[in-house]
N, C-alpha and C positions, 0 to 999 in steps of 0.2 A: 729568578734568583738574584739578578742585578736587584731589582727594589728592595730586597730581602738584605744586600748587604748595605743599600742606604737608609734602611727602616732599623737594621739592626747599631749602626751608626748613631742615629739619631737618640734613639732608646738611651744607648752606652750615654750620648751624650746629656741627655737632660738628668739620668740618673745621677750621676756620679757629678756634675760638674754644678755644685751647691756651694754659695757665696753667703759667709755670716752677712746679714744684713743686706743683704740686697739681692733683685731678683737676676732668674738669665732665663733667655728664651734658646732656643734651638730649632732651627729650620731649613731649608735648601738655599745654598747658594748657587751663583752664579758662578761661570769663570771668567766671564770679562773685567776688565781691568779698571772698568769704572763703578762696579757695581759697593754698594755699602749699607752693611746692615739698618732695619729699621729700631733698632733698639742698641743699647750698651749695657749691661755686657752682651755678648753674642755670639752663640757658636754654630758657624752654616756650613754644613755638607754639602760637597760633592760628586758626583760619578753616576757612571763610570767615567775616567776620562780615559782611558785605554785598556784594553783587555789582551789576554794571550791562552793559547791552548797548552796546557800541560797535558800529553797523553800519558805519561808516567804514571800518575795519579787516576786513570780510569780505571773506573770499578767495574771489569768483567763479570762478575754475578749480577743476574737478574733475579728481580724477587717475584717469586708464583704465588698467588692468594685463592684461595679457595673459598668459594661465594655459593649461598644457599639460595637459589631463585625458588621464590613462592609459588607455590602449588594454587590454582584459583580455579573459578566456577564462572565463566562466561555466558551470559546466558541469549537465546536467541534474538536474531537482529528483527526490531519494533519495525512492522509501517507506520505511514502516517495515520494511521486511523485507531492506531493503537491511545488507552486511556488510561489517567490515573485510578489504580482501583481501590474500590473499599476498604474499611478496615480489614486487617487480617494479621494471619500469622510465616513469618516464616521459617521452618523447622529442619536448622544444618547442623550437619556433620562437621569437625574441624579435626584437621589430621587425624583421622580416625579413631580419634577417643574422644572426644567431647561433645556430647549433643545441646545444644542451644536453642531455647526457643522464642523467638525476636515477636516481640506486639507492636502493629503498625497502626497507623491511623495516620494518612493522609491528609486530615482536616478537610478544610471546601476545596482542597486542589481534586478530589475525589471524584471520579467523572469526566473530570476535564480532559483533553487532550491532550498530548503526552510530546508535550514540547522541551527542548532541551534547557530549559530556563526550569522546566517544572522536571525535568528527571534529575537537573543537580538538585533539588528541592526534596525530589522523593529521596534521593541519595543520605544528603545528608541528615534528613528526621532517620531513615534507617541505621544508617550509623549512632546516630544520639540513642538511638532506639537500643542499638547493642551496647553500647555500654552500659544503658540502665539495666540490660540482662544481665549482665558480668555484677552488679552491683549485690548482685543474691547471691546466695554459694551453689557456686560451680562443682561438679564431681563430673568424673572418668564416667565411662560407660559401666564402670563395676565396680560404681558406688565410690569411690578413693576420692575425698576431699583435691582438689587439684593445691599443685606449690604454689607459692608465690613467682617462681621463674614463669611456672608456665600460666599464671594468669595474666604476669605482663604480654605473654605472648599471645593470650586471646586477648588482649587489649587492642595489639597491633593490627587487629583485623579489619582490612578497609572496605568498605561497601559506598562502590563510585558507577559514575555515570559515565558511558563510553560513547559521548557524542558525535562521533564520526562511524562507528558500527551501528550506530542506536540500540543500546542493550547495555544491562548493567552488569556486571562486572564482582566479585565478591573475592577477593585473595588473602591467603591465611599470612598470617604473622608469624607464623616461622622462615624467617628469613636473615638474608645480612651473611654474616660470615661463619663458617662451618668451626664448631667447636672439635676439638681432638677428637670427642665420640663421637663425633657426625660423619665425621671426616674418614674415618676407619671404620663405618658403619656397613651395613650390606648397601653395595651398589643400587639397587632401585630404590631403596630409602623409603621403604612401604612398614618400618615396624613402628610398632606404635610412640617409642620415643625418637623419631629420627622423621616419621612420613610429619611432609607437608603437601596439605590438600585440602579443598573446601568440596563437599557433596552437599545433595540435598537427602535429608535423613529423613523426610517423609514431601512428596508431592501436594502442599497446600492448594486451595485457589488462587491464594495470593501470590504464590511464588509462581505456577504457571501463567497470570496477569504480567505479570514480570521478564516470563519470558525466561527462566532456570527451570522449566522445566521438561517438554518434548524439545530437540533441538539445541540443549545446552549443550555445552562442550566442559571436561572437568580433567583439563593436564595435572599430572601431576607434580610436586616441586624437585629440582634435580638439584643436582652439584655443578657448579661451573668454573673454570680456572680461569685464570688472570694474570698476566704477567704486564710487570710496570719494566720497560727498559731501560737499562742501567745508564747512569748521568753521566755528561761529560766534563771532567775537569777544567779548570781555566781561573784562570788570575785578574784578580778587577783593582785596578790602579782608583784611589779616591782620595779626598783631600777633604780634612777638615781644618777650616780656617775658627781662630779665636780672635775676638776682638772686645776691645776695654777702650773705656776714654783714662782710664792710669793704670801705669807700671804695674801698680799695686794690686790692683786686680788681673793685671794678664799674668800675671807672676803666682796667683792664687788658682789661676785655671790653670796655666801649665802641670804645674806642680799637680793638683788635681787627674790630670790627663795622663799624666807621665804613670802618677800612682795604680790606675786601672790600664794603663794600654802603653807597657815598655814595649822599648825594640821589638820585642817578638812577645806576640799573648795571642791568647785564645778568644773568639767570639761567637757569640749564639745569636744563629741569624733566625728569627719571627719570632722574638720573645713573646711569651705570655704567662700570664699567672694561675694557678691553678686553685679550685674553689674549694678545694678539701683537702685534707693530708691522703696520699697515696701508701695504703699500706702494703707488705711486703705480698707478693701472690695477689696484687688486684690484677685483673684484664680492662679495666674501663680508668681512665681519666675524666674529670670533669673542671674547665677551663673557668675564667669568668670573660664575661663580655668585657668589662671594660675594669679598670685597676692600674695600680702604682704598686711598685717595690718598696719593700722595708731599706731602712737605711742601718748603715752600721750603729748610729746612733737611736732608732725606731726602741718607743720606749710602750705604746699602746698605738696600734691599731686597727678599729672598728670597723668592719665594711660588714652587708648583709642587711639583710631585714632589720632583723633584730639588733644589729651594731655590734657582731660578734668579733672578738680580740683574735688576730689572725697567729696569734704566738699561744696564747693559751687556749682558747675554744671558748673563755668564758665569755657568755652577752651581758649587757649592761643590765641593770637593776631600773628596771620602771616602774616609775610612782604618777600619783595623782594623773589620771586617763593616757600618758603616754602609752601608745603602744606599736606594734611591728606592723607595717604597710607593706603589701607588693614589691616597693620604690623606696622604703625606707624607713625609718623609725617617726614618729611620727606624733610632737611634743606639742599638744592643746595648750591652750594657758594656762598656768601653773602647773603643769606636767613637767616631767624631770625623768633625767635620767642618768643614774650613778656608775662609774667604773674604776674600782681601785686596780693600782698597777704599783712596781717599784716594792715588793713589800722586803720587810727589813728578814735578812737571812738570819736561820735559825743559829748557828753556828758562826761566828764573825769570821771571816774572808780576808785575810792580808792583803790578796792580791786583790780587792774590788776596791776602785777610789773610794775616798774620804767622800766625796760628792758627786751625783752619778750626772750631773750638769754646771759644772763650774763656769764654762763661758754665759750659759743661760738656756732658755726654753723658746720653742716655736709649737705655733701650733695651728694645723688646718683643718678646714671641715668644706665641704659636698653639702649644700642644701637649698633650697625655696621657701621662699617665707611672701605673703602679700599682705601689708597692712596699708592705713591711712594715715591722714595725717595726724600728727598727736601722738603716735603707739610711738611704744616700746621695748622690748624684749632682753631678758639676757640669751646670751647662745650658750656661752660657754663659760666655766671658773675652774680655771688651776688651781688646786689648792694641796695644804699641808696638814693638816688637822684643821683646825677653824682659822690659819693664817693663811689668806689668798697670794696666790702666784701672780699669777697673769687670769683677766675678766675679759671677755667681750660682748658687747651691747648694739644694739641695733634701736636706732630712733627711725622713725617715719618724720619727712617735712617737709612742707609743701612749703618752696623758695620762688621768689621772683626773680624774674632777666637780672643775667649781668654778670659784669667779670667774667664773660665768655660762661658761664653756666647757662643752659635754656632753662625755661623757666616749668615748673612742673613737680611733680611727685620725687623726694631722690631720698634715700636710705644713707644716711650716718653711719655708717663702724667706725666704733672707738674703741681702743684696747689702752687698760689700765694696766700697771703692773706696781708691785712691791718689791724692794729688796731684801736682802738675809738679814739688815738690821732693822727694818722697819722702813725705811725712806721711801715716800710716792714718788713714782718716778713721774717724769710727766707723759701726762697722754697721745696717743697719736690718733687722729680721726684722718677716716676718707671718707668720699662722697661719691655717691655713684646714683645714676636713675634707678629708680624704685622698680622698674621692668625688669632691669639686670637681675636683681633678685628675686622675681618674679618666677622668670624662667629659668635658673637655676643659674648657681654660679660657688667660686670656691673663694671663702674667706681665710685669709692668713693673720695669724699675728707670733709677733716673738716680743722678748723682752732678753737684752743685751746687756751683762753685766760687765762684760769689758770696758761698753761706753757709756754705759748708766744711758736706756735710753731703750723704747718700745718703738713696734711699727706696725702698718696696718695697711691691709692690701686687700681686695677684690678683685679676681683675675688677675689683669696687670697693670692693675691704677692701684697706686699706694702713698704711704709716705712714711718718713721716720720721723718720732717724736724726738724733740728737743734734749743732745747728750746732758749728763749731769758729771762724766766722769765714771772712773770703775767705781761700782758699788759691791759687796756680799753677795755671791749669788742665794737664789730664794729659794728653797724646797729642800729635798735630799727622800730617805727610807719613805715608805709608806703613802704614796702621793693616791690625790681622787680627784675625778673628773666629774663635773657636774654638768649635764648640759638641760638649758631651761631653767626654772625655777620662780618666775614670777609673774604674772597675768602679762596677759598680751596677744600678739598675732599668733596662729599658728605655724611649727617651722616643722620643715620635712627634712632631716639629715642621712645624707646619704652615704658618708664615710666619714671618720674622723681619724687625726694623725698627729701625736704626738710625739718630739725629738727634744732630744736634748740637747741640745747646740740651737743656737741662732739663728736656724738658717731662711734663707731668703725663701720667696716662695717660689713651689717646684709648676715647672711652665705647664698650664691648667691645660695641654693638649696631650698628656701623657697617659691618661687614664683611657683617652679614647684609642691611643697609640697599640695597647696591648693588644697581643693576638689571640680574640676568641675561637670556638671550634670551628666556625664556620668556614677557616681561612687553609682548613687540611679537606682530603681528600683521601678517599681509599688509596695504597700505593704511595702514600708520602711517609719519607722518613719523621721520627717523633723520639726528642731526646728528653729525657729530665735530668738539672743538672744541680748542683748547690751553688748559692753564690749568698757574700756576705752584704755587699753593695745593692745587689739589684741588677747587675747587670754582667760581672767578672765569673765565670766560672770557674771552681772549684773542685777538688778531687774527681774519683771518677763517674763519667756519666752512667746513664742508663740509655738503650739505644733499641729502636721496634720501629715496629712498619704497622699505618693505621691501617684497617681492614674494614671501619665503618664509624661513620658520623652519623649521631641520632642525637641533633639538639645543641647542646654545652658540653655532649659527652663523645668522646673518642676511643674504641674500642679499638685493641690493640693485636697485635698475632700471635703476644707472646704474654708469659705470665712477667708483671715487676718483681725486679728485686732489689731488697732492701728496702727502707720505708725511708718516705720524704713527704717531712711535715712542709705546709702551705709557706708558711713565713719565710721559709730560705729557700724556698723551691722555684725552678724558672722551668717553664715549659719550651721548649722550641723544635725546629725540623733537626739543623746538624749544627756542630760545634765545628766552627773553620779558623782556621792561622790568620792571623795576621802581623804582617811586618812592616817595623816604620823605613821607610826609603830616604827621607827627607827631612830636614826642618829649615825653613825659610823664614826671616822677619821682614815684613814685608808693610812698614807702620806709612802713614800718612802725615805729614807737619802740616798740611795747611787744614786739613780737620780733626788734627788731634785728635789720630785714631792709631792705636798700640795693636799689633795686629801680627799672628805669627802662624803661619801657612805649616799642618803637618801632614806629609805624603806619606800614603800607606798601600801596601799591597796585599788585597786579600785572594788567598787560595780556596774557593768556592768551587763549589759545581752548579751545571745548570740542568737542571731538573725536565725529562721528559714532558709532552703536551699531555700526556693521557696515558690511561692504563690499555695494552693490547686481550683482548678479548677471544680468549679458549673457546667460549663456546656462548653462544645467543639463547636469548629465549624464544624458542619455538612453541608457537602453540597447536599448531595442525602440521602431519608430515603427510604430503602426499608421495605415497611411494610409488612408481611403477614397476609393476611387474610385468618379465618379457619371458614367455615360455620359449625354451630354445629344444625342440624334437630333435632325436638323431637324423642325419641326414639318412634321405629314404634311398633305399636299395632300389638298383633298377629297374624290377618287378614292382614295386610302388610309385614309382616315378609318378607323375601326372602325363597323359599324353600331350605331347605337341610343348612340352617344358620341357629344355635343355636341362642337362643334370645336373645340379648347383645352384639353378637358379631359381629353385621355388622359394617366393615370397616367405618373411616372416610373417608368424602371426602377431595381428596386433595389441600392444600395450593396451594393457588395463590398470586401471588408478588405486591401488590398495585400499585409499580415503573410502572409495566409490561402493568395494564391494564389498555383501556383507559375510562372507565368509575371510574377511581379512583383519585382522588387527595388528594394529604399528604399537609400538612399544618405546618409549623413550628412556634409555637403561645411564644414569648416570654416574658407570661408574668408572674407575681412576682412568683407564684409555679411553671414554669420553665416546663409548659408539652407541648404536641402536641397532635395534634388534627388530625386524620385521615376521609375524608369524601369520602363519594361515590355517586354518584348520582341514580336515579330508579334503582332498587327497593330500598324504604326507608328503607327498614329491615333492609339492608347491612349496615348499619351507625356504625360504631364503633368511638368512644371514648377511648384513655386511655396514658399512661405515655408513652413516650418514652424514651429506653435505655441509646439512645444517649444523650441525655440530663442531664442526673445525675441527 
């Protein structure tokens, strides 16, 4: 929870604390008194530098989750002499409605010996193998097309290698967390929408090769509870320092800072963004890996394949072979790609400005381009109908030593801009090695109609073009995005972000800063919250306990309410207070450094190591049974045995015998049930160990 509120710090900070014209980084500071930023401007965090226990603020309830453990098909343990077998088939049962029939073909491992390098190998062709089954249609045992839910759920079925038993292993995919109907379902969980279980629906050769078939073992799937123990509150003292080389800019982040985080505001500790709008009644969330916030000013923004607008849903317009990659959109030479934004309202608006960018435009993009020497490319053109905004161009040029440059391949960006009357502003070029861009990197540019004047930046090497003074701003209704458009290297764009304001660029460690799904856990709290910034929370949240992570996706315990579209939406664990304690100036005169120390106290909790576990998976319960005779009358006695003292008879192992069967009943008090068949006496009932 500490990194949570300096991750959540950091986030607030590079969000909101945007400099017309010039960039800012955000990082960890130190607390020594010598320590000084490696950049200006500069905002570095803190903490914890001291904490405290608020018991006030413990949250007495515990949250109990209810977990569907998979029902599987174990099959006997291989000796060494055991072999890969021939082609075959093999023919299962899955929760007891679906029969499947899997075609194997081992290829040349066939024959061989049955090494655990070749049983991950048989493994996973059988698994490839079932999904090519699932790829034909599926039906019930009684004919019934199967849904689409439950084909994901035969999807989920893993067929693995158990190299420490030596035997494979086959577990149904109904699993994860128990839905309302499962949940209130009959205790043994045997009907056909509710059992989870893998059988074998006919004894192949192949499958007794295998070993699923004399001596398999086939548990079947139960209910399990879970309880996450309730967090402890506590207060975490932090400090974010700002630093500027002028007034004018500390004076600009202040201001800034004050605006998202007065005396007392709210914060969302593990932000992250979410990869689709959440409609009202979904159970599933879907995060992205990696992402930025819209800005108050966010006029089009492209992330996805395809380059989809995170406000509207629409994707851009591809021409000449551009098209959608894995990793990005993906513009050949002379490929393009179009996205109007801004379009002029149907009914004119009093309260919408005159000009929806009067200070001016910025604009950045996520991509990889590799060319040689000689190329060169458009990336990007702002524009208005056929009157261009802001251009950016990429040259390839192989430069000699010097002026501290090493000598070698390095990539040009130039950004050109226009003003509202016409006037070229002048250009601003950076230079960077041709690797950088190679390997991916984010290009900025703005054009500045305050100071008549453009800028151009690559990560965090830039520069500003030469001011001309205020000009017209350029653009207004109806604007389009062009990115590509004329022979050259190939570029791969991986997000694009357009603002209306100037602003500098946003420190290129933010998009990896976000929290994907990976970073929750069953038993963690999970809020969605609105904010207009990126990072300030807004009216009220929505608040659920994850119950299961498959992927980018986080299932939830409860149904959402309310709908929350992507663009204003923040994902995180909780929403925690925070209060300002302090403000200290604390500048430097011999390195003209403007510098103002703000202490904060956040009331957080710290969240449990792990979830405590109701009940385990058992796969074999060995029970003993102890016959207890009435004590014998002294006409029975044994002779030469005191009376009291005749031995018990001994234990026998349920597992063992065959008139015995164990039963594992999972339902809501969580016991088992051990039965035996003639004599009825033998009938024992009662709790088992395993179970908790």
């Amino acid at each position: 929870m500490t990194a949570d509120v300096v991750d959540a710090l950091l986030w607030r900070a590079r969000a909101v604390l945007r400099l017309d014209g010039a960039p800012l980084l955000a990082g960890h500071g130190l607390a020594d008194a010598l320590y000084r930023p490696p950049r200006l401007p500069y905002a570095s965090v803190l903490g914890p530098l001291s904490y405290t226990v608020e018991p006030e603020r413990d949250v007495t309830r515990q949250v109990s989750l209810t977990v569907r453990l998979p029902g599987f098909l174990a099959g006997a343990p291989l000796d060494g002499a055991a072999t890969v077998p021939p082609p075959g088939t093999l023919d299962l049962l899955v929760d007891a409605d679906v029969r499947v029939t899997v075609d194997l073909d081992h290829g040349a491992d066939g024959g061989q010996p049955l090494t655990d390098a070749r049983g991950r190998a048989v493994a996973d062709r059988a698994q490839q193998a079932w999904a090519a089954a699932l790829a034909a249609p599926v039906t019930t045992l009684d004919g019934t097309p199967v849904t689409a839910q439950r084909l994901a759920e035969l999807a989920r079925v893993t067929l693995r290698w158990d190299g420490a038993a030596r035997r494979f292993v086959v577990a149904s995919g109904r699993r994860g967390p128990a839905s309302a109907s499962s949940d209130t379902a009959s205790p043994d969980a045997t009907s056909s929408d509710t059992a989870s279980s893998v059988r074998l629906a006919a004894t192949t050769p192949h499958a007794a090769a295998l070993g699923l078939g004399d001596g398999a073992i086939t548990p079947p799937g139960r209910l399990a509870r879970h309880q996450v123990p309730a967090p402890v509150a506590m207060a975490f003292d932090v400090r974010v320092d700002l630093w500027a080389g002028s007034q004018r800019h500390l004076a600009a982040l202040v201001e800034a800072w004050a605006r998202v985080t007065p005396t007392r505001c709210q914060m969302l500790l593990r932000p992250g963004l979410p990869a689709s709008d959440v409609p009202d009644g979904a159970r599933e969330v879907r995060l992205q890996a990696r992402g930025e916030p819209a800005t108050r000013w966010t006029r089009l923004q492209l992330e996805g394949p395809d380059l989809t607008d995170r406000r509207t849903g629409h994707p851009v317009a591809p021409a000449g072979g551009a098209a959608a990659g894995a990793d990005g959109l993906r513009l050949p030479g002379g490929g393009t790609a179009t996205a109007a934004f801004l379009p002029r309202p149907a009914v004119p608006d009093p309260m919408r400005p005159a000009h929806p960018a009067p200070a001016g435009w910025s604009l950045a993009a996520d991509l990889s381009a590799t060319g040689a020497d000689g190329d060169t490319r458009t990336l990007a053109t702002l524009r208005r109908g056929a009157d261009p905004v802001l251009e950016v161009t990429l040259a390839w040029v192989d430069v000699p030593a010097g002026n501290g440059v090493p000598a070698g391949l390095q990539v040009r960006v130039t950004v050109a801009a226009r003003a509202g009357d016409g006037t070229d502003l002048p250009p601003a070029t950076t230079q960077v090695p041709a690797a950088v861009l190679a390997g991916g990197a984010r290009v900025h540019a703005l054009v500045d109609a305050t100071a008549g004047r453009t800028g151009a930046w690559v990560d965090d090497t830039g520069t500003l073009g030469a001011p001309v003074g205020p000009v017209p701003p350029a653009g207004g209704d109806d604007m389009e995005l062009v990115l590509g458009g004329d022979a050259g290297p190939q570029l791969l764009v991986e997000q694009v972000h357009v603002v209306s304001r100037p602003l500098g660029p946003l420190d290129h460690r933010t998009r990896a800063s976000s929290a994907p799904a990976g970073r929750w856990r069953p038993g963690d709290p999970v809020t969605l919250v609105r904010s207009d910034d990126g990072a300030t929370p807004r009216g009220t949240p929505f608040t659920a306990v994850v119950v299961a992570v498959d992927g980018d996706v986080l299932t939830l315990d409860r149904t959402v309410v309310g709908t929350w579209p992507r663009h204003d939406t923040l994902v995180g664990t909780r929403v925690v207070f925070s209060r300002q304690t302090a403000v200290r100036r604390r500048d430097d005169l011999a390195a003209n450094l403007a510098r103002i120390s703000l202490e904060h106290t956040v009331s957080a909790f710290v969240e449990p190591e792990g979830t405590s576990a109701g009940a385990r998976l058992v796969e074999r319960v060995d029970a003993q049974l102890l016959d207890m005779p009435l004590q014998p009358t002294p006409d029975e006695q044994p002779a030469g045995v005191p009376t009291g003292d005749a031995p018990p008879p001994p234990a026998r192992s349920g597992q063992g015998s065959p008139d015995v069967r164990v039963e594992l009943v999972p339902a809501r008090a969580l016991r088992s049930t051990v039965t035996t068949t003639p004599p009825a006496a033998d009938t024992v009932t009662g709790a088992s160990d395993e179970q908790g």
